[in-house]
C-alpha positions, 0 to 999 in steps of 0.5 A: 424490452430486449433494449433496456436489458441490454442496457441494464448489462452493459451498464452493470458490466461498466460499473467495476471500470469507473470505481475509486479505490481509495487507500486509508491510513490513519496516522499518529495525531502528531505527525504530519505526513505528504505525498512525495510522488505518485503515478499511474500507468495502465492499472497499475498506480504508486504512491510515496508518502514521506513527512513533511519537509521531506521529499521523494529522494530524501527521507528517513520515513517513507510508505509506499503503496503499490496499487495493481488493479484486477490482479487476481493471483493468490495473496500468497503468490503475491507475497513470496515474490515481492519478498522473495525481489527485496530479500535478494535486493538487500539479503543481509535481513531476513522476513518474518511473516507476521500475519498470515491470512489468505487475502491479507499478509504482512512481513517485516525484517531489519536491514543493514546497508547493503550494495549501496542500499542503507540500513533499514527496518520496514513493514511489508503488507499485502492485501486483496482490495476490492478491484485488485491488489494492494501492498504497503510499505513502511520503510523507517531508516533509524532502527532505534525508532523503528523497535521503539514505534514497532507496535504503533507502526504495525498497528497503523499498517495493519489497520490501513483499510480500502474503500471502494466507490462508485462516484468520485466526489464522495469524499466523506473522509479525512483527505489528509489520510486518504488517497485515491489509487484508481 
């Protein structure tokens, strides 16, 4: 009895190490989009997408995932020091939160070229995910498009949602909008 209990613990306990968290976003029906570059190192795992025909240096779109697997501080923490790094990276615009929940926040601001940086307008959200936390970033170059697709961005960024498995072939969702992170 002793046997199988102590089995049953260590089994119990491993299960949260071999999950998939899985980042799902949902883009417009008539934009196709790609994986620009992806790495993961220790629990922590970034992802870029860009459309297609664009790459990892050159591009007027972009989203960046950025996965940190069992970080446990507070959204909030979170999120004050990420926009607190890009508004000393680029200080010529300013955040406005534009969410502000305790597991899940999002900011946004327009830039204009900076210290070699080029202008831009962009989403920043941060969210608790099932084994950790996740922040997405949409980064569009051209401010005219950015105000004129503002509520269809905010809403896809909004929208993105985690999911969480425990076995990796079950793919029971669309692969051009999921990708896995860990």
């Amino acid at each position: 009895m002793k046997k199988v209990l102590l089995f049953s613990i260590f089994f119990l306990s491993t299960l949260s190490v071999l999950a998939y968290e899985t980042v799902i976003i949902k883009y417009p029906p008539e934009e196709l989009w790609q994986k620009a570059y992806y790495r993961k190192v220790g629990n922590e795992a970034i992802l870029q997408l860009v459309p297609k025909g664009q790459s990892h240096g050159d591009w007027t779109r972009s989203i960046v995932v950025h996965a940190y697997k069992f970080a446990d501080y507070p959204i909030g923490v979170f999120m004050a020091n990420n926009v607190a790094k890009m508004q000393k990276a680029n200080p010529s615009g300013k955040y406005k939160y534009l969410r502000v929940r305790d597991n899940d926040m999002i900011a946004g601001r327009c830039t204009d070229g900076y210290n070699g940086i080029q202008a831009q307008c962009e989403f920043f959200r941060a969210s608790r995910a099932h084994e950790g936390i996740i922040s997405i970033h949409y980064i569009n170059r051209n401010k005219t498009e950015f105000m004129r697709e503002y509520n269809k961005w905010y809403d896809i960024i909004r929208k993105a949602k985690y999911y969480n498995t425990y076995y990796r072939d079950e793919r029971i969702l669309d692969k051009a909008e999921f990708y896995e992170l860990w």
